[in-house]
C-alpha positions in Angstrom: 24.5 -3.3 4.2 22.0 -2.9 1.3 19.2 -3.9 3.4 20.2 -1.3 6.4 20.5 0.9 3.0 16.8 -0.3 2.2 15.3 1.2 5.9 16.9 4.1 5.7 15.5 5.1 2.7 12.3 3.9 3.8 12.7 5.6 7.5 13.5 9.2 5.3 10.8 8.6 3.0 8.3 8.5 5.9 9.5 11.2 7.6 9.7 13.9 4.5 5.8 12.5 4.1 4.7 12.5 7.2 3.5 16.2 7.1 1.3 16.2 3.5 -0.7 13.5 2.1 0.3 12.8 -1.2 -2.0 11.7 -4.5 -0.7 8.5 -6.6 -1.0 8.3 -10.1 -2.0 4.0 -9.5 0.6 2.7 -12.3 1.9 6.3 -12.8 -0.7 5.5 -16.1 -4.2 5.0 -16.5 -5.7 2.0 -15.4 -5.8 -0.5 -18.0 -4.4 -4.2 -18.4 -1.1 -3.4 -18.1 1.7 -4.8 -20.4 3.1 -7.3 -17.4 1.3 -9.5 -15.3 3.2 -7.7 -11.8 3.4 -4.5 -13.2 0.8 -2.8 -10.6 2.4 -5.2 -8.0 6.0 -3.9 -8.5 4.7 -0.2 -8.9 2.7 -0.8 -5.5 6.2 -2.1 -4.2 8.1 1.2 -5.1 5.7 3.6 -3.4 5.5 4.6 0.5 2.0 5.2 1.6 0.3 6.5 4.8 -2.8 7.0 6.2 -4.5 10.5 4.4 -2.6 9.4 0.5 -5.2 9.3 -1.7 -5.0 6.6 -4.9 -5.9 7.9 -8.2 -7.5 5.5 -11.0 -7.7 7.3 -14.1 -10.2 4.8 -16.4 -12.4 4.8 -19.1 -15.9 4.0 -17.2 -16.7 2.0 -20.9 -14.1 -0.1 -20.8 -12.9 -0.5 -16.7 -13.7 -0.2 -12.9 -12.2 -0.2 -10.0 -13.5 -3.0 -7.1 -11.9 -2.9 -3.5 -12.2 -6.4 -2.4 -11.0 -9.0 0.3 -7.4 -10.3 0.0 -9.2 -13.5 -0.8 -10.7 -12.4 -4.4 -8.0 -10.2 -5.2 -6.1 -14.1 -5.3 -9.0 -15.3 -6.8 -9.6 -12.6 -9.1 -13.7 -12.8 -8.0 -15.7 -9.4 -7.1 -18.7 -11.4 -5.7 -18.5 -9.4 -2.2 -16.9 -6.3 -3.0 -16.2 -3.8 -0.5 -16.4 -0.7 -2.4 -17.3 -0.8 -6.2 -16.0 2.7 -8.3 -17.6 1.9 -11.5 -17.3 6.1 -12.6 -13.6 7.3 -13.6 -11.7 8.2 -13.0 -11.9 7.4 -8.9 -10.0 8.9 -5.9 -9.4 6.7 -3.3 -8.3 7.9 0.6 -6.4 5.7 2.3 -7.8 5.7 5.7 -5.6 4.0 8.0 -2.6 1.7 8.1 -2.9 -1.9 6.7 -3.3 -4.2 3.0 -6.3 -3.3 0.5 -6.8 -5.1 -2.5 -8.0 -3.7 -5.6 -9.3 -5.1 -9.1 -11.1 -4.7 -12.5 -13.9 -7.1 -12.5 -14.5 -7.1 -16.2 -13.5 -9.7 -18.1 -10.5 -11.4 -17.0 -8.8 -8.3 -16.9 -7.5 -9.2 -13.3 -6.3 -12.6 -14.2 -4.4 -10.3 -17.0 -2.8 -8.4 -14.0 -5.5 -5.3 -13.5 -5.0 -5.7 -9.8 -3.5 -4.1 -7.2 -2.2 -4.7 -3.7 -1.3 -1.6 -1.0 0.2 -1.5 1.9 -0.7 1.4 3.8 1.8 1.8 6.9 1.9 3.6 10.2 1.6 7.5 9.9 4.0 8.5 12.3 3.7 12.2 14.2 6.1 14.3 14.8 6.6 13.4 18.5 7.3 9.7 17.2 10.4 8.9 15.3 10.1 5.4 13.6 12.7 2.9 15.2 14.5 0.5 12.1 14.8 -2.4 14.7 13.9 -3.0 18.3 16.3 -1.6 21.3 18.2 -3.9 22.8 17.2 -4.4 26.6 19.7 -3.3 29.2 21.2 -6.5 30.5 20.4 -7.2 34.1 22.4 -6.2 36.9 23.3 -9.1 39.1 21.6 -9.6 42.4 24.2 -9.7 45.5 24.1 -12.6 47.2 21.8 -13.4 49.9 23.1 -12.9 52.9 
């Protein structure tokens, strides 16, 4: 029951943001080493984004940055390839389209401290599309008559 609970909420969510992109505060805070190793991970976990949101990292270019970087470094806690480097703050960051991005500090070890963050950007859906919680089940087949 809690987890037909969980896609509800998740199925309302979606729709009341379907029609506005919203702007996230990353941490609801600025971007720093955070007090808990998962903190960005659980506040990531909280949040519904779609295609059009826009991540905001509010950091002190002295002291931070922000690196966008394969799912591979963000376990590794590396920026040698970067896809994107923000190294001026604070940075606003459009999510473009459905999928995972991984984001990091590459100073220090302030990722290895927890300054990273993973999101999961789902499927906007359009008006015309109502998002299903589990697949339809298939009309069962009608028997054939016997040959004959």
């Amino acid at each position: 029951m809690e987890m037909l609970n969980h896609h509800y909420l998740i199925t309302f969510a979606l729709l009341l943001h379907q029609s506005y992109a919203m702007q996230y505060l990353v941490g609801d805070s600025i971007w720093t080493i955070p007090p808990m190793n998962n903190f960005y991970t659980n506040w990531s976990s909280s949040q519904v984004f779609i295609p059009g949101d826009t991540l905001y990292f509010d950091f002190d270019p002295e002291l931070y940055n922000v690196m966008q970087v394969s799912r591979r470094e963000y376990g590794l806690c590396t920026a040698d390839h970067p896809y994107k480097v923000y190294t001026d703050g604070p940075a606003n960051i459009t999510l473009m389209e459905p999928g995972v991005f991984y984001y990091m500090c590459s100073i220090l070890n302030y990722c290895a401290l927890g300054q990273k963050l993973s999101v999961t950007v789902l499927q906007n859906y359009s008006s015309n599309t109502s998002p299903s919680l589990s697949p339809s089940p298939s009309p069962s087949p009608s028997p054939s008559p016997p040959p004959g």
